[in-house]
Each structure stands twice: as C-alpha cells, then as structure tokens.
N, C-alpha and C positions, 0 to 999 in steps of 0.2 A: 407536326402532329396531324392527325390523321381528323375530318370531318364529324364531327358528333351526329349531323342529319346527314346522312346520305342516301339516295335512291341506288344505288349503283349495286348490282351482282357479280362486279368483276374490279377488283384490284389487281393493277400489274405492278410487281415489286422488280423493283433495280435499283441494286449497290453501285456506291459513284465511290469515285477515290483520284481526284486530280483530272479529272478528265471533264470540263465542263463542257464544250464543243460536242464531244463525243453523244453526250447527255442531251443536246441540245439538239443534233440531229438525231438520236431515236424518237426522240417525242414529238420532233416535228414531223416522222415517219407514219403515228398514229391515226386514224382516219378512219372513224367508226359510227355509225349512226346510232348507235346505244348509248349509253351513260358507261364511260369505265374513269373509274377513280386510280391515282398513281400515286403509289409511297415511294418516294427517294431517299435512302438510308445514306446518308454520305460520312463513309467510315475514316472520319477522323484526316482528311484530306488538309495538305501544306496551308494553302489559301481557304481562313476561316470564311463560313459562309457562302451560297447561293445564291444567284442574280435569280433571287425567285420571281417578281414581275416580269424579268426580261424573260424567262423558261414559261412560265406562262403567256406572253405575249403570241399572236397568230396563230394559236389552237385550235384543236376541234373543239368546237362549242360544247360537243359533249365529252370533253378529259377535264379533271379537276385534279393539281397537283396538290401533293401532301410532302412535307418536307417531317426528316429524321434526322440529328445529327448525333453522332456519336462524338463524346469528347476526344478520344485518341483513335490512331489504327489497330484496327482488332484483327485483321484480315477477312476477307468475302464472308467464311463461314459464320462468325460471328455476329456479320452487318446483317446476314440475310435471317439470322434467326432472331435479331433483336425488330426486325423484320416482321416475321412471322409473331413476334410476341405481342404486338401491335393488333397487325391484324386479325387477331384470333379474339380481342375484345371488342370486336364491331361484328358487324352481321352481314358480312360477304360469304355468298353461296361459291366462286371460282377464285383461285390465285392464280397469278400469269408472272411468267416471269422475262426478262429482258433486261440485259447488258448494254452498257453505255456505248454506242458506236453501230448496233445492230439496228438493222431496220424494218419494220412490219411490211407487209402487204397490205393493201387497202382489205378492211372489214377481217381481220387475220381475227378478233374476238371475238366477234358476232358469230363468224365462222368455226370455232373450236365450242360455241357454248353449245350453239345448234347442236354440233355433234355428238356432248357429253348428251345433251336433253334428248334425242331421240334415241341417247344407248345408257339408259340409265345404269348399267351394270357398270360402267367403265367410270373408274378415281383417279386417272390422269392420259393427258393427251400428248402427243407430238404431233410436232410435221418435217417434211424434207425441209431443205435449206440449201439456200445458194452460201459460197464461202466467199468472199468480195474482199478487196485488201483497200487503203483509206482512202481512196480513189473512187473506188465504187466498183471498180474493174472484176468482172465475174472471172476467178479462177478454177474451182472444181463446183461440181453438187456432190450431196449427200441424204443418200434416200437409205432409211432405214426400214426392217419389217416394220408391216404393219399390224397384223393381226397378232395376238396374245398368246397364240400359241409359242410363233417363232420368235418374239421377244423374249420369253422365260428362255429357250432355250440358247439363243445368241447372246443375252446377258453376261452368260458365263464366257465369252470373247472377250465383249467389250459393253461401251456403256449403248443403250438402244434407243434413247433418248438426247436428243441433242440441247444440252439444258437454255437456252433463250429462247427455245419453241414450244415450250411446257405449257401447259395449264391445267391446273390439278382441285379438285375440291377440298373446300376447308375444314371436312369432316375425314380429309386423310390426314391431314396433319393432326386431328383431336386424336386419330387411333394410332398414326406410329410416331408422332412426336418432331422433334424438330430434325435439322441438317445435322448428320453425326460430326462431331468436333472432333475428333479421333485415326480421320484420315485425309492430311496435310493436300490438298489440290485435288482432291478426288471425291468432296463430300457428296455432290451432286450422283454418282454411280453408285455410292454408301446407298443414299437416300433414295434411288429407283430400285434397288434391291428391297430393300423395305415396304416400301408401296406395292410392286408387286407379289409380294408374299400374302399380301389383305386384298387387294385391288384388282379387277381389271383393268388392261391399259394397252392403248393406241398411237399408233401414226396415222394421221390423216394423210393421203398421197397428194398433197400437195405442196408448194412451196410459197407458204409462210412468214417466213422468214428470210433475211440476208445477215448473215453471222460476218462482223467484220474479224479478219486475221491482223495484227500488230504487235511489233516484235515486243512493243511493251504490257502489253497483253499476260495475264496471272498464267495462263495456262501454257506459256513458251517461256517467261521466265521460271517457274517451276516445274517444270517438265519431268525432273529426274524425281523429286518428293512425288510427282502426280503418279510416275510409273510406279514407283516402291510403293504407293498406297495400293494402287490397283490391284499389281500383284498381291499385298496382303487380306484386300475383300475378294478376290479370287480364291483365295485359300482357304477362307472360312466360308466360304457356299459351296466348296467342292463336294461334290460327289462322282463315283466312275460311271463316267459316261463320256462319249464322245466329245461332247461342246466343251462339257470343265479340263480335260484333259488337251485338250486342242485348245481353250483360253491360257492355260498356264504356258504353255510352251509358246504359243505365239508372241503374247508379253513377254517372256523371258526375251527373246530372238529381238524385241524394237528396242528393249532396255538398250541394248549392247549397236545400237545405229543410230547415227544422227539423224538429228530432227529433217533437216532438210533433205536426205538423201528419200524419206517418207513424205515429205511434203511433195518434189517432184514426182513420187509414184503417183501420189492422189491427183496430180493436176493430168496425168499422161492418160488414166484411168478415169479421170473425169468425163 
C-alpha cells in the first residue's frame, strides 16, 4: 500500500509478474536527488510475495517503495490500472512509468519534471531510448518526434511514445480515465490517443531510458494480439489523410512478417 505522508510529487508505477531480478535492477537504476515514491503492482505472480527489505536495500535515500499485490494474474492492463486507482487517492502531481528490466539515466525524474514545469501546457512526456537485451548490450536507439505537432500526426503509424519513458500528470488521468481494457497488448497506444486528444505532449531528445528486449517479454509473446489491436485503434482515428492511410497499410504489411526479420531491420538502421 501506498504512504499516507508523503512529500513526493512524483510516483513511478511498475507492474511485476515473475520477474523479481528484473524488478531489482530497475530500481537499483534510480538515482535522483528529489523525493520519488514507487508503487510495485505485482500481478498475481507464481512465487507469493516480495523480498520487500531486500528491494529496498542500497537505495537512493530519496526512493521509498510501495508494494500492491493483486491476488491472481490479471494481465499488465489490469495491474496498471489497479495502479492508477491507488494513486489517484493520494496527492502526486507526476505519474512515471517503468518496466521491470529497464533502466533510468541518472536524474531521468528530475529531468522530465523540469520539463513538464517550465512547459505547463504539455500532460505527458517521453524520451528516446537505448534498446539493450539482458546483458546490457546496446542493440538499436529509438528516437521519436518531439514536438506536438508531429506526434498527432505520426500517431496514426504507430505509437510516439515509448511507454517506460513516460511521465504524465495526474490530472490526465482524472480527465481521460484509466488504461483502455479493450485493446489486448496495445493499451498503452489506446491510452496516448486519448491523452493527446486533451493534452499536449513531448519527447524530450534525450535518452532516458534503456528499455530491455527479452524473449519473455509481454510484448514478443503477444505480438500478433498487439498487431490486431493496433490495427483496430488505427481504424477508429482514421481519417483521409496521408499519415492514417500510410498507418493502415504499413501495419497491414508487419502483420504478415516476422518479428525478427523487423528486429534485424531496427538493429541495421540503428
């Protein structure tokens, strides 16, 4: 459960599920001279319970962990919005969000709040990201637009936000609600569609984050539900225009190719 006093303006949320290693190095990743507080939702994972002193153990003085446990698996969408249901009854001004294996840059929070604070206009953030496999081994980057405009209109491709480099205000979730349950590995691109239809929203050009790739990974085991989702929130933002018409067909076209034949274009193109 989450702190009844806290000083902290920034919660970072991350869903666990078997992976406590994983869990173990992103947090030892954080390294912030503010106060940020962490919810770990752990959705209904084989081995009951969390080495919660040992995850706390060699911290930044300034992270205080928060444990969630779900009695069964719900899957990610579920964990992150029981998640969000949490923290929506405490008084955190930033959400952040971060996967169990990924790792921050030194001050990666400090650095997106800044950012929000001196562009008050803007209700959510990104940054690039290194791709890194369990190793630590840098395979590609991924630098997305930055500015608001060319995100609305690349949206309609794909998603423009790399979701463990987010950080968004908790007054966007009061206005568009939680993670849509209704698109199977894709809620995350549901839920930037949404935000940016009320919000403005960023990439910070720098890199933030290292997103680990692992074959056990939600997003390579469901890869073909992730495309069929895609394609269907593609379909309901369509309009004729270049970007939505070039998003459909491009999706169409990865459906029908294997993953790895895409993985080696990103690493060649990296």
């Amino acid at each position: 459960m989450l702190s009844v006093n806290s000083t902290a303006e920034i919660i970072v949320l991350i869903p666990h599920y078997n992976n406590p290693q994983g869990l173990n190095k992103s947090l030892q990743s954080i390294q912030e001279t503010i106060r940020v507080d962490v919810l770990i939702v752990d959705d209904g994972s084989e081995e009951k319970g969390l080495d919660e002193a040992g995850l706390q153990e060699n911290l930044s003085a300034h992270l205080q962990l928060n444990f969630l446990y779900l009695k069964k698996n719900k899957g990610i969408e579920e964990a992150l919005n029981a998640g969000l249901r949490h923290i929506l009854s405490k008084s955190y001004t930033y959400i952040a969000r971060l996967d169990c294996g990924d790792l921050c840059a030194p001050g990666r929070f400090f650095t997106q709040k800044k950012f929000m604070e001196d562009r008050p206009e803007l209700g959510l953030v990104g940054s690039y990201a290194h791709f890194i496999d369990s190793g630590g081994r840098r395979l590609y980057d991924l630098k997305h637009p930055t500015s608001y405009a060319r995100i609305k209109q690349k949206m309609h491709v794909n998603a423009m936000f790399i979701h463990p480099t987010i950080m968004f205000k908790t007054k966007v979730v009061e206005r568009v609600g939680l993670y849509p349950t209704t698109y199977q590995a894709a809620e995350d691109f549901a839920f930037f569609f949404k935000i940016i239809e009320h919000f403005k929203a960023a990439n910070i050009p720098q890199f933030l984050v290292s997103c680990e790739i692992n074959a056990g990974g939600i997003s390579l085991q469901r890869r073909k539900e992730q495309l069929v989702s895609r394609m269907q929130i593609l379909k309901e933002q369509f309009y004729w225009g270049f970007y939505p018409c070039y998003g459909l067909v491009r999706n169409f076209i990865i459906s029908k190719l294997p993953y790895v034949l895409i993985y080696n274009i990103k690493k060649i193109l990296r």
